[in-house]
N, C-alpha and C positions, 0 to 999 in steps of 0.2 A: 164448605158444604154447598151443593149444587142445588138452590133449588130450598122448598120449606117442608120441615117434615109433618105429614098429615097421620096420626094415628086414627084409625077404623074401631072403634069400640066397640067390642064384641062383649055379648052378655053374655054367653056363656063362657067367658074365657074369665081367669083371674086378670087383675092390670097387668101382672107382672108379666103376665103370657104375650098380651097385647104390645107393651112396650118392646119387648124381644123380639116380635115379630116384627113390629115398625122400625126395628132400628136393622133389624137381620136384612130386611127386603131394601133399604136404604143405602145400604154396603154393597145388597148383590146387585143389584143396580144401577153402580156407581154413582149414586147421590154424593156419600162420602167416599171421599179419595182415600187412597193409601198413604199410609204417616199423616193423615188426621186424627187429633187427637181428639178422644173422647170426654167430655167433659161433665162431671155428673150434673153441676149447677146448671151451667148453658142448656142440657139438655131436656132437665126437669124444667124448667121454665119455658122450652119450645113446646113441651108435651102436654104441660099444665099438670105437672103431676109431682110428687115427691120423690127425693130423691133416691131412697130406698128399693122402689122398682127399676132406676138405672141400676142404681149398683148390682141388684141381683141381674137384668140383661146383659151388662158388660161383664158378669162372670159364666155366662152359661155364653156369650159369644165367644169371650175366649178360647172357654173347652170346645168348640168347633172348628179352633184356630182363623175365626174371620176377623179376629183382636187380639192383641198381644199388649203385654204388660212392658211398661220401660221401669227400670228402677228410677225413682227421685221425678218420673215424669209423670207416669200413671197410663192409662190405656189408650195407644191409639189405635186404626185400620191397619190390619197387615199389610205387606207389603206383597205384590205377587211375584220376586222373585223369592221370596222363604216359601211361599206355596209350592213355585214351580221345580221349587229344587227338594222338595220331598216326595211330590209327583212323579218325576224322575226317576228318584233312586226306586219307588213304588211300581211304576211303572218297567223300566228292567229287569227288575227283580220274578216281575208277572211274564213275560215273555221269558226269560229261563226255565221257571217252570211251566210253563205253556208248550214248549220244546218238549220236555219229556212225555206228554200227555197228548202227542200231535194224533190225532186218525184220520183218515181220508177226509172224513165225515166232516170231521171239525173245521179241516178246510174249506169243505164247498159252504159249510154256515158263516165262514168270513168270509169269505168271495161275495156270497150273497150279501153281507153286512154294508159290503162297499160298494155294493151294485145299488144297493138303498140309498147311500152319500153320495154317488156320482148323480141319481136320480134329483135326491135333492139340492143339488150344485146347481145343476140344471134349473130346478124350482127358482132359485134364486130367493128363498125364504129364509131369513138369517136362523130364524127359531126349525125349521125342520133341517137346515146344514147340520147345526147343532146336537141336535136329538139325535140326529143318524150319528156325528162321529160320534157322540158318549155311547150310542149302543152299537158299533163298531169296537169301540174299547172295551164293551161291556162281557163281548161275546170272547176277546181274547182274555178276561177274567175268570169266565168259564172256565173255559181249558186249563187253569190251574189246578182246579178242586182242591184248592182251599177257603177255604170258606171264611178264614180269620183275616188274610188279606183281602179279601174281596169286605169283609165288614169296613177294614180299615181305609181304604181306595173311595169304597161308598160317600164316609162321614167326608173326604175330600170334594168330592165331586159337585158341592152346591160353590164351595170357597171357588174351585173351577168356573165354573159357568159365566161368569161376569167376563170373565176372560177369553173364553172362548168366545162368546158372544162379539167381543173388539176386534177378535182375531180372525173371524168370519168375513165381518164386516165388507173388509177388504179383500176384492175379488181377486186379485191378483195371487192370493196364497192358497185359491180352489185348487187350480192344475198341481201345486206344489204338493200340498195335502193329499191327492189322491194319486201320486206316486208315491210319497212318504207309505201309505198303506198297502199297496201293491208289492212295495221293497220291504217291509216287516211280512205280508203273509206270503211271500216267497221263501225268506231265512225261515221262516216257520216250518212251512213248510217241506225243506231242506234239514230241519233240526239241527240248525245252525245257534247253537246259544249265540255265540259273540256276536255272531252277524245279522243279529235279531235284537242283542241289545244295543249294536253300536247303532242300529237303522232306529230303532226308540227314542235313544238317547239324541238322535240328530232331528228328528218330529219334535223334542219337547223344546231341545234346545230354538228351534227353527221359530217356535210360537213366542219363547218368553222374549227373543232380540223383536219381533215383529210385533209384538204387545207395546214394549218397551218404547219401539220409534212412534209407536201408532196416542198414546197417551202421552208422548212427550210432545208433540206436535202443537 
C-alpha cells in the first residue's frame, strides 16, 4: 500500500459507509495496487475500527468488482486486465448496437464529443482528457438505447478511471487516442458493425498493453 490510509469521519454517514468510501477512493486512486490483498485485521487497526465494517466494505467493494474473492486467500484489488477484458467485450457489444441506431444527428454529437477531447488534449489537464474521453464513450452509449447496458457500463466506469487516469498521463497516446476515435466514428458512421467493433476492440486493447508497461515500470 502506497502511502497511509486517512479515513474522513463523516457524521452523517454510518462507519460502515465511511470505511467503504476510504477504502473505494484508496483503490481508485491507486494507493492499493492490484493483487493487494485485503486484510481485515491490518485494516481495522490502520482505521481504528472493528473489524466488522471491513468485512461489510470489502463486500459491497466487491459487488462493484473493484475486489475480488480468491478461494483459501480471501479478498484482494482487482486486477485491470479482468476489468479491461469485460470493458471490451461491453464495449463492442455497444458500438454493434450503436450501428443500428446511427442518424446523421448522432454523428455530428460525437464529432462534437471529440472536438471536446482534442480541446482538452490540448489543455493538457489529465482530469479534463479524461472527463472528455468518458463522455466521448458516454455519447456512443447513447446510441444504443438501451438502457440496461448503459446501467451495466455505468457501475464499470469508476473501477475505470484509475486507469484511464495512468493512461492519460502519457502524452504520447493523445495523437493515438484521437484517431482511435476518428476511426470508431467513421465505421459508425458507415454502419460498419465489424469495422467499428474491430476499431473498439483495438482502443481497448491499445490502453490495457499501455496501462500495463506504464505500471510495470
Amino acid at each position: 500500500m502506497k502511502g497511509e490510509l486517512k479515513m474522513d469521519v463523516n457524521d452523517y454517514l454510518p462507519l460502515r459507509d465511511v470505511v467503504f468510501n476510504t477504502l473505494r477512493q484508496a483503490i481508485l486512486r491507486g494507493e492499493m495496487e492490484p493483487g493487494e490483498r485485503l486484510m481485515e485485521i491490518q485494516l481495522a487497526q490502520k482505521l481504528g475500527v472493528s473489524r466488522t465494517p471491513i468485512r461489510e466494505a470489502i463486500r459491497k467493494l466487491e459487488l462493484e468488482g473493484l475486489v475480488i474473492m480468491i478461494p483459501r486467500k480471501g479478498a484482494e484489488v482487482a486486477h485491470i486486465r479482468d476489468v479491461l477484458e469485460v470493458r471490451c467485450t461491453l464495449e463492442e457489444l455497444a458500438v454493434a448496437l450503436a450501428c443500428k441506431n446511427v442518424t446523421p444527428e448522432r454523428i455530428m454529437d460525437l464529432r462534437a464529443a471529440n472536438k471536446v477531447f482534442e480541446s482538452a488534449i490540448v489543455s493538457k489537464d489529465v482530469v479534463n482528457i479524461v472527463d472528455a474521453d468518458v463522455q466521448f464513450h458516454d455519447t456512443i452509449y447513447a446510441m444504443t438505447d438501451n438502457d440496461r447496458l448503459i446501467q451495466i457500463i455505468n457501475k464499470l466506469r469508476e473501477q475505470m478511471y484509475r486507469y484511464r487516469l495512468e493512461y492519460v498521463k502519457d502524452a504520447r497516446t493523445h495523437s493515438i487516442l484521437i484517431n482511435e476515435h476518428n476511426d470508431i466514428i467513421q465505421k459508425l458512421a458507415d454502419k460498419d458493425v465489424e469495422g467499428a467493433k474491430m476499431f473498439m476492440r483495438q482502443h481497448i486493447r491499445n490502453q490495457e498493453k499501455g496501462i500495463i508497461r506504464l505500471l510495470n515500470k
